[in-house]
VEXDREN-2710 file (C-alpha; in Angstrom, 1 decimal):
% VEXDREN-2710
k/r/px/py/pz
1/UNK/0.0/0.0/0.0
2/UNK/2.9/2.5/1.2
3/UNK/4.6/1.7/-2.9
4/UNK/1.4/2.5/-4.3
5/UNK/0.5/5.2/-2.5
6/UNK/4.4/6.8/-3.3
7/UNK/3.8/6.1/-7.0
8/UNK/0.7/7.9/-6.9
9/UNK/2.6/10.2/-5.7
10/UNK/5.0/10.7/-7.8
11/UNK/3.2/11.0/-10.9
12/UNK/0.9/13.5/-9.3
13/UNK/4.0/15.5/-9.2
14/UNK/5.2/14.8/-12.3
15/UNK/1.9/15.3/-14.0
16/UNK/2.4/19.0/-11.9
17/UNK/5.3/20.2/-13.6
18/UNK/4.1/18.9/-16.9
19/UNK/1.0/21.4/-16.6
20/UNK/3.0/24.2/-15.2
21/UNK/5.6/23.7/-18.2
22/UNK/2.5/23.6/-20.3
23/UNK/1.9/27.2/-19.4
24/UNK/5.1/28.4/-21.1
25/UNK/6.4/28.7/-24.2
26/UNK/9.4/27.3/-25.2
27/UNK/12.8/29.4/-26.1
28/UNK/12.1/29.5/-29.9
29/UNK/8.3/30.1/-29.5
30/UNK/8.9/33.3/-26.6
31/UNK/11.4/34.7/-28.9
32/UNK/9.2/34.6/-32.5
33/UNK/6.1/35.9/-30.1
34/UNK/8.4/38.8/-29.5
35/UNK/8.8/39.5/-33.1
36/UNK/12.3/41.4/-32.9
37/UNK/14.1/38.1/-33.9
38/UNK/12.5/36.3/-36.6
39/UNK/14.8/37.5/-39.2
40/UNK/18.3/37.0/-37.5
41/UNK/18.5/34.8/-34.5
42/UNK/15.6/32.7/-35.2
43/UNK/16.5/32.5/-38.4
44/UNK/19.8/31.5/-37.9
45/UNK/18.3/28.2/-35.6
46/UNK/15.8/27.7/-38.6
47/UNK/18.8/27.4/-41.1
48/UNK/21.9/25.8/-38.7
49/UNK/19.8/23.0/-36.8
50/UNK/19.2/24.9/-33.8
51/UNK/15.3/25.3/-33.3
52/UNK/15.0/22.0/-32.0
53/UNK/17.5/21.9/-29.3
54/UNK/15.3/26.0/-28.3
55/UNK/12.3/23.7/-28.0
56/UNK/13.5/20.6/-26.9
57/UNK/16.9/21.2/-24.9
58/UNK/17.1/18.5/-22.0
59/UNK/18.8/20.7/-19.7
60/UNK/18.6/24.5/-18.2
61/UNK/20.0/26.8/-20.6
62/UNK/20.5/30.7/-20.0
63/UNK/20.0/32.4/-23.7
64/UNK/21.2/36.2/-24.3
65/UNK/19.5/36.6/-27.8
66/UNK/20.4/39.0/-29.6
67/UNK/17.5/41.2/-31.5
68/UNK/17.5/41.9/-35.6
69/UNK/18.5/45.5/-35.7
70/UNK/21.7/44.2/-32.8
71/UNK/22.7/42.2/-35.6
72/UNK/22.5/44.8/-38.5
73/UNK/24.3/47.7/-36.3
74/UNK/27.1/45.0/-35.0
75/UNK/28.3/44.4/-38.6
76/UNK/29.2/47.1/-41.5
77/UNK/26.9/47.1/-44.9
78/UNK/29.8/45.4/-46.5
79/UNK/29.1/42.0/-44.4
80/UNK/26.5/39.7/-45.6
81/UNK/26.0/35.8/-44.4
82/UNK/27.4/34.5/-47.9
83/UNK/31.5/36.3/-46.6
84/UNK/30.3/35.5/-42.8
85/UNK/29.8/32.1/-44.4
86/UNK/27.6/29.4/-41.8
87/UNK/30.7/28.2/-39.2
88/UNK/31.2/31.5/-38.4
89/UNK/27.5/32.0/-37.8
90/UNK/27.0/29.1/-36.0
91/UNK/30.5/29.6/-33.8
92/UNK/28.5/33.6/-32.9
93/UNK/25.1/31.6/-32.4
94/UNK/26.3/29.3/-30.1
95/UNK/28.2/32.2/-28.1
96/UNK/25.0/33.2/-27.0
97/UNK/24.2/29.9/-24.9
98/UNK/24.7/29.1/-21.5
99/UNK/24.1/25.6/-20.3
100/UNK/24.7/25.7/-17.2
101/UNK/21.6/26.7/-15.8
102/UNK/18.7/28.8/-16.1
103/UNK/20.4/31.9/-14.6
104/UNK/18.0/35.3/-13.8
105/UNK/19.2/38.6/-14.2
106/UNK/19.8/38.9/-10.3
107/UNK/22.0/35.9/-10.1
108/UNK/24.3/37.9/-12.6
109/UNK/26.8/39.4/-10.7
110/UNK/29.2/41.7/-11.6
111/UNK/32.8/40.2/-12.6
112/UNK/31.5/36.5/-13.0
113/UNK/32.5/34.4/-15.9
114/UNK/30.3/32.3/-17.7
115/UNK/31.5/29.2/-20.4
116/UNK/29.4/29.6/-23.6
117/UNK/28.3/26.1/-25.7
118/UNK/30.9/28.3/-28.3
119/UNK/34.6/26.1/-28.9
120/UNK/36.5/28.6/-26.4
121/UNK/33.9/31.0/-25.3
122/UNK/33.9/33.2/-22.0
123/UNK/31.6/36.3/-21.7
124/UNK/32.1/38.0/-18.6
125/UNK/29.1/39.8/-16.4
126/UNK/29.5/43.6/-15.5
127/UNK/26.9/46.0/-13.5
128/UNK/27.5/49.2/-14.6
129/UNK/27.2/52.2/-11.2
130/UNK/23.8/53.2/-12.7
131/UNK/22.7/49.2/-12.7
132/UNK/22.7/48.4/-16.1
133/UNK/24.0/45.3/-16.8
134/UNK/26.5/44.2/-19.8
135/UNK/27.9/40.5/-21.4
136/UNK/30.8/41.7/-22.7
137/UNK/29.7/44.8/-24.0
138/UNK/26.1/43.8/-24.6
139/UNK/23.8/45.2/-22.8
140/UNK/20.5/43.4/-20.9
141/UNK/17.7/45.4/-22.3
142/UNK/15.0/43.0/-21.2
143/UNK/15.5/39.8/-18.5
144/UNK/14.1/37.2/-17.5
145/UNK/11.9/35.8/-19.8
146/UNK/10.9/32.0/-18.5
147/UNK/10.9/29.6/-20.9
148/UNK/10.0/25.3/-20.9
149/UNK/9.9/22.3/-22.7
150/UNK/6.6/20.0/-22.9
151/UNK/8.6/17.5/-19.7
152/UNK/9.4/20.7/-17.5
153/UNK/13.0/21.8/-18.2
154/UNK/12.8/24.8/-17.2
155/UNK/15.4/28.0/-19.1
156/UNK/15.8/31.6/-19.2
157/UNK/16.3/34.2/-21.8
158/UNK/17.8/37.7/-21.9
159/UNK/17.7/39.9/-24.6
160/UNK/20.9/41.9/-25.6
161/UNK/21.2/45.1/-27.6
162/UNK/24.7/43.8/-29.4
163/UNK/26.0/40.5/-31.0
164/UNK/28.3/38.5/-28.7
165/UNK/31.8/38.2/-30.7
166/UNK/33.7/35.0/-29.5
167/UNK/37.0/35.8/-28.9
168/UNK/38.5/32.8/-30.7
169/UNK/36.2/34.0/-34.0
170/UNK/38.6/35.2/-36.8
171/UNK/36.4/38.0/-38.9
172/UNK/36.8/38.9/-42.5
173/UNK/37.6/42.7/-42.6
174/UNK/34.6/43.2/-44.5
175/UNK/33.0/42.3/-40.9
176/UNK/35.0/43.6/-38.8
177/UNK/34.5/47.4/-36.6
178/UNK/36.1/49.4/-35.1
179/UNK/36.8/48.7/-31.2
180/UNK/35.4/52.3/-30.2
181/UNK/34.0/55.6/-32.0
182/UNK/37.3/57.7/-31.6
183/UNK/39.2/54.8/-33.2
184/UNK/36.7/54.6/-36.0
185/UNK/37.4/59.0/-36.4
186/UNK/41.0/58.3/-36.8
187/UNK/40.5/55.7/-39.2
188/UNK/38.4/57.9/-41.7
189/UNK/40.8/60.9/-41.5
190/UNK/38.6/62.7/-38.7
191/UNK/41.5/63.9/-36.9
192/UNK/40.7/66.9/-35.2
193/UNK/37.4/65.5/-33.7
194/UNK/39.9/62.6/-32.1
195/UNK/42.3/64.8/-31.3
196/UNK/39.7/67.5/-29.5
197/UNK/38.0/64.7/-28.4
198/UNK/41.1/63.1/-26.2
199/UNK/42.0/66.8/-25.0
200/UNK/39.2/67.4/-23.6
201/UNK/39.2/63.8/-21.4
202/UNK/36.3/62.4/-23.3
203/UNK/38.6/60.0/-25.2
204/UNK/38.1/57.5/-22.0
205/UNK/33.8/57.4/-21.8
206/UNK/33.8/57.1/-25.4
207/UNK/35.2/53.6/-25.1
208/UNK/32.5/52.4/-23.0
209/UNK/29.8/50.2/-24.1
210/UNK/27.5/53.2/-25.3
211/UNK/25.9/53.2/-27.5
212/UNK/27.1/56.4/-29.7
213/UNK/25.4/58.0/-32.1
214/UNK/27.6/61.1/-32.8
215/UNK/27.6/63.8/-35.4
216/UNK/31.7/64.5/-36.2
217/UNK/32.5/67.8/-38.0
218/UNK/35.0/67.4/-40.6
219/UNK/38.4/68.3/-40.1
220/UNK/37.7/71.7/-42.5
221/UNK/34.7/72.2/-40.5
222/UNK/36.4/72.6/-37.3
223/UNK/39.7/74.7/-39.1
224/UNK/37.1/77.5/-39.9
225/UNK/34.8/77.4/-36.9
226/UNK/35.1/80.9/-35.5
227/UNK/34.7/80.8/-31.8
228/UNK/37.2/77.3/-31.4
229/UNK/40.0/79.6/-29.6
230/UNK/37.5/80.8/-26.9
231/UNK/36.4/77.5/-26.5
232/UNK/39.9/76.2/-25.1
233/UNK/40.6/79.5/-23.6
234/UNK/37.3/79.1/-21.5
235/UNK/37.2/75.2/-21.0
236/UNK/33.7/74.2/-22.8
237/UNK/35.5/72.4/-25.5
238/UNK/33.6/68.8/-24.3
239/UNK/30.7/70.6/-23.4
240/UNK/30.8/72.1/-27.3
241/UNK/31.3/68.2/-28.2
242/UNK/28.6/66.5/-25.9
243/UNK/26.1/68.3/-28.4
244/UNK/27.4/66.1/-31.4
245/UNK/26.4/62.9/-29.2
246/UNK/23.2/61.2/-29.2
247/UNK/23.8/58.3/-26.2
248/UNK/20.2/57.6/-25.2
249/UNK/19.4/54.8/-27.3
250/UNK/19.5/51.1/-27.3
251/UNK/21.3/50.8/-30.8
252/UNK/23.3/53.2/-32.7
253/UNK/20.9/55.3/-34.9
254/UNK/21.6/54.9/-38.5
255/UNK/20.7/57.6/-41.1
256/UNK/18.2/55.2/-42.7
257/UNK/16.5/55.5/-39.2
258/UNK/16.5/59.2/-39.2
259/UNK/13.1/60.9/-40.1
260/UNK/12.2/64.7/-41.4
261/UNK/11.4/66.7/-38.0
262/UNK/13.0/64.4/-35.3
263/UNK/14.2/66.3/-32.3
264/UNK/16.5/64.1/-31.0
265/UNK/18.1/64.6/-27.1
266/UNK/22.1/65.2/-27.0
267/UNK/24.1/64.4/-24.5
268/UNK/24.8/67.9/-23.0
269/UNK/20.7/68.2/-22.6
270/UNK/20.1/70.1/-25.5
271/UNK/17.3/69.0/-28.2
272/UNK/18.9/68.9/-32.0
273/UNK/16.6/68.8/-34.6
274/UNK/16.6/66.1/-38.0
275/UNK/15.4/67.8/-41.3
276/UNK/15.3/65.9/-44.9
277/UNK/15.2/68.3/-47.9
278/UNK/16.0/67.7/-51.7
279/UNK/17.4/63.8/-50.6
280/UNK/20.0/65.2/-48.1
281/UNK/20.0/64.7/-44.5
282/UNK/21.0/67.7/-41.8
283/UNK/21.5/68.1/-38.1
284/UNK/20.5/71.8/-37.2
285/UNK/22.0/73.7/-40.3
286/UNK/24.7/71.1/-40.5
287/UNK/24.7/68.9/-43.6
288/UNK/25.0/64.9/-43.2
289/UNK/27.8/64.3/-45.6
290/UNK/29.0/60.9/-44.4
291/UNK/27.1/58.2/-43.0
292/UNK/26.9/54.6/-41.0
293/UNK/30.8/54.9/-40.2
294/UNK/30.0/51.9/-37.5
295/UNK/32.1/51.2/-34.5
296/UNK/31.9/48.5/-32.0
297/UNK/30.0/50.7/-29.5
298/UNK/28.4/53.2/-31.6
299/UNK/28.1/54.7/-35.2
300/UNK/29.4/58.3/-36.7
301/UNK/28.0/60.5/-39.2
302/UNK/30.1/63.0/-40.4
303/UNK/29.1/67.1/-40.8
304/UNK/30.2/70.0/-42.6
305/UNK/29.6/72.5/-40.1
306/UNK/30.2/72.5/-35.9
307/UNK/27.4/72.2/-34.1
308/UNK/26.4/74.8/-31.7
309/UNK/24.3/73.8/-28.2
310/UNK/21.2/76.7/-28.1
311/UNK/22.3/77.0/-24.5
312/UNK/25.5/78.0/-24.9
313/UNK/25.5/81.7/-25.7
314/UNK/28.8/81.9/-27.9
315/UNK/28.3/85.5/-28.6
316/UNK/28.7/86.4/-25.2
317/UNK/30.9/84.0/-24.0
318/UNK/33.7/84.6/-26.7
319/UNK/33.8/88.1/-26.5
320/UNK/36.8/89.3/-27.3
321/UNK/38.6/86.3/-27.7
322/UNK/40.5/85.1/-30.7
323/UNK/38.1/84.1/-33.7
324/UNK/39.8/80.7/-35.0
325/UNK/42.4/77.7/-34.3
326/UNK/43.7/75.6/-36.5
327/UNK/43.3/71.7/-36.2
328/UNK/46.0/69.6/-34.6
329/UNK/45.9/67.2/-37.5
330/UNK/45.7/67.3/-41.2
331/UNK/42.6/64.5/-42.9
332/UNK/44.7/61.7/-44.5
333/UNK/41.7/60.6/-46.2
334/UNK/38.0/60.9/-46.9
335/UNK/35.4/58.8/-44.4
336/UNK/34.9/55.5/-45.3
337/UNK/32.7/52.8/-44.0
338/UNK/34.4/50.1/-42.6
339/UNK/37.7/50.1/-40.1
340/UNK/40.4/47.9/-39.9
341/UNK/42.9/50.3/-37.5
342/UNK/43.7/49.5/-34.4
343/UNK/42.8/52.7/-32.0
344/UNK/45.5/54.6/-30.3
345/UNK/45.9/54.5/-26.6
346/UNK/42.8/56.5/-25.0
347/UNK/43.0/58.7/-21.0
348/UNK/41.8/57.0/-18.2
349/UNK/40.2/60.0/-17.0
350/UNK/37.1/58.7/-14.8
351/UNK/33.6/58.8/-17.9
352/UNK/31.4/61.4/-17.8
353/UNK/28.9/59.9/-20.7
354/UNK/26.8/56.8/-20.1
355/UNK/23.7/55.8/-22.0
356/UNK/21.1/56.5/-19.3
357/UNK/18.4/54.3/-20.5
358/UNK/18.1/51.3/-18.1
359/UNK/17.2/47.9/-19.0
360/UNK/13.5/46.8/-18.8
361/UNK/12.5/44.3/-15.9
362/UNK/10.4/41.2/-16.7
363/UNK/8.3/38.7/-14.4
364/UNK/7.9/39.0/-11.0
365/UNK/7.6/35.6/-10.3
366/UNK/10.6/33.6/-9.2
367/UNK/11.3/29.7/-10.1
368/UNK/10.9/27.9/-7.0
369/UNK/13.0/24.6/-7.9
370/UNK/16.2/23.9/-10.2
371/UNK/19.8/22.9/-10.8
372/UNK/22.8/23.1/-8.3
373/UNK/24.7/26.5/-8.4
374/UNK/27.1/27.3/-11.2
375/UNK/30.9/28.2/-10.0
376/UNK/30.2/31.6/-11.5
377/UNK/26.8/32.1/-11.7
378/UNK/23.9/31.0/-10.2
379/UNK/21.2/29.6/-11.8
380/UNK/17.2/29.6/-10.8
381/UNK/14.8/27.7/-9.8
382/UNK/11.7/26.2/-11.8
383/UNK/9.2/29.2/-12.2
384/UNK/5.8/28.6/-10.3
385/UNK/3.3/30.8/-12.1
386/UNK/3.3/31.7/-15.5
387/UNK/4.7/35.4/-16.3
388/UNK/1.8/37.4/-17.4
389/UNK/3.7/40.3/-18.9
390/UNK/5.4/40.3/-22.4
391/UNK/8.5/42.5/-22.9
392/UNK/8.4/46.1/-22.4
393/UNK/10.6/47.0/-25.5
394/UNK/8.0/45.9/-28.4
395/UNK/9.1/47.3/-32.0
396/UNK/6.5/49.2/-33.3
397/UNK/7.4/47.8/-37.1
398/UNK/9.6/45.4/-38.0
399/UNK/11.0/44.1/-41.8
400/UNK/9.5/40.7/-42.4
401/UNK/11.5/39.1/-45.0
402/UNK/15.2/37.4/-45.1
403/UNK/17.9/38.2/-42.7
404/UNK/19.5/40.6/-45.2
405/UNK/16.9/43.4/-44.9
406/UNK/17.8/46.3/-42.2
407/UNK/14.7/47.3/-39.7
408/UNK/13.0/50.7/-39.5
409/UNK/12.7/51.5/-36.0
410/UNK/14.9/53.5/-33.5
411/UNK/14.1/53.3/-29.8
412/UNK/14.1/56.9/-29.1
413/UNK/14.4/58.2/-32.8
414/UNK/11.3/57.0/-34.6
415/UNK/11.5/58.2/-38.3
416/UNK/8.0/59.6/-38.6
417/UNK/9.2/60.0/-42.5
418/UNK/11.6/58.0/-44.6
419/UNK/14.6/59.9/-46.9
420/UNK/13.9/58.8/-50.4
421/UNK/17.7/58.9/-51.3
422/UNK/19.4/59.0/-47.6
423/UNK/22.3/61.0/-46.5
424/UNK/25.5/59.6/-48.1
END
């Protein structure tokens, strides 16, 4: 009576955490109900084998999945999947998995390592002071998310705003990006902005994480602005440059993303203000005469003209002083798209510019039963109630076809018109 009564038991309970699985989707299904994967990472697992090991997996995995426009702005115009070629994708695609648990964002703490199902992968945890959290240089912009299979294997998944580069991975230079924004400057013959930029001890926040969307003046542009000598002589050179900077989105905005009348927030606190006229792109009066010069934490557009912050009263200010100074640096070439310099070495003044956007939470339930603990992180436990809310960073459009097309929406810079032509 005592065996039967035990095996009753027992497959009450089993029965139990087949139900409660049944509540949740699996990896693959949470991630194509999301809709901001279906034409990179889930496509990728359609194409390489993968979609049955998101749906099926017999043990806990932790997933950081990257979304479609992280793919398009981690990778310059001149990559495609044909010179990636599939190894290479599936080496990235399997840098995103974690097997050794189902690990929540809490259990994520800063300076732990964590061994990828990639040949040689490590991607290393960090909080940043205002509580954002990074992989590498990814940043969680929604956590969380509880996925199951149909027999109650219970996994997690974390969405990043950046593709996961595996440090073993040897990319084709039509891939490859510069490591930082000021490195990608140098490399297109914007030498003054680099130069400007290390002297006023900005050289050091501009190789953090970002991302950067910033508006360079060419080297000519800087050479003839009038009031540059009173800028140095009364020490609002970076406060002149935090207007150029855009840091409040998730992504780098592209000019594809920019629409006619978008007002977009600069770092300094200033609004700018997006115009498309005659098939040309501007900034202010400034015209957009380079564009998509992609870095690893950001993107650059070049300008003819120096932007001027409406709260900074020049007029005033530079009375009196000298009208011009001449750049440090001559161009050595024209802006390209695609960087294959190494940057030169930056300050290591303390940063004073941080994307300010924090990552979205997700449920509010906590899995109750799982795996052992992980040496460097520590996984959950099996959910108990099914999360009710769906992530807080929907896209409002996204393209629908083939992993080669780029999406149209910006998190904070919504075009609200599309440039025919662009801003080349």
């Amino acid at each position: 009576m005592f065996w039967l009564s035990l095996s009753l038991l027992l497959l009450a309970c089993a029965r139990s955490v087949t139900a409660q699985a049944n509540e949740y989707m699996t990896i693959y299904d949470l991630l194509l109900n999301d809709g901001r994967f279906s034409e990179t990472f889930l496509y990728f697992a359609d194409v390489l084998g993968f979609k049955d090991p998101l749906e099926n997996y017999p043990g806990q995995l932790t997933v950081f999945a990257f979304t479609d426009q992280a793919w398009y702005t981690s990778f310059p115009s001149t990559c495609s999947l044909d010179i990636l070629g599939p190894d290479r994708v599936a080496y990235i695609f399997l840098h995103h998995i974690y097997e050794g648990g189902a690990v929540i964002a809490d259990n994520l703490p800063d300076g732990a390592q964590a061994q990828t199902l990639s040949q040689d992968g490590v991607v290393t945890i960090t909080v940043a002071e205002n509580g954002n959290k990074y992989i590498d240089d990814a940043m969680l912009i929604n956590q969380d998310g509880i996925a199951a299979t149909a027999d109650g294997v219970f996994s997690v998944v974390h969405v990043i705003n950046r593709v996961l580069i595996p440090p073993g991975i040897d990319l084709p230079p039509e891939c490859r990006v510069a490591p930082n924004v000021v490195a990608e400057a140098e490399n297109n013959g914007l030498s003054t902005f680099a130069s400007i930029v290390n002297d006023a001890g900005l050289a050091a926040p501009l190789a953090n994480p970002g991302p950067f969307t910033i508006f360079v003046p060419t080297n000519e542009a800087f050479a003839s602005f009038e009031y540059a000598s009173c800028l140095v002589e009364n020490g609002i050179v970076a406060d002149l440059l935090l207007y150029h900077m855009h840091v409040l989105s998730l992504y780098p905005v592209m000019a594809w993303q920019m629409g006619d009348g978008q007002e977009p927030p600069m770092a300094n606190g200033d609004i700018s203000l997006i115009t498309i006229a005659n098939d040309k792109g501007y900034i202010n009066d400034a015209e957009i005469i380079g564009a998509n010069l992609l870095a690893r934490n950001g993107v650059l557009h070049v300008i003819d003209k120096v932007l001027i912050p409406p709260s900074m009263d020049l007029v005033s200010i530079c009375a009196g002083s000298s009208p011009t100074i001449s750049p440090t640096k001559e161009p050595t070439e024209s802006p390209t798209a695609t960087p294959t310099k190494e940057p030169t070495e930056s300050p290591t003044k303390t940063p004073t510019v941080e994307p300010t956007e924090s990552p979205t939470t997700s449920p509010t339930k906590e899995p109750t039963e799982g795996p052992t603990k992980s040496p460097t992180m520590e996984p959950t436990e099996s959910p108990t109630a099914t999360p009710t809310k769906e992530p807080t960073e929907s896209p409002t459009k996204e393209p629908t076809d083939g992993p080669t097309k780029t999406p149209t929406v910006s998190p904070t810079m919504t075009p609200t018109k599309e440039p025919t032509d662009g801003p080349t």
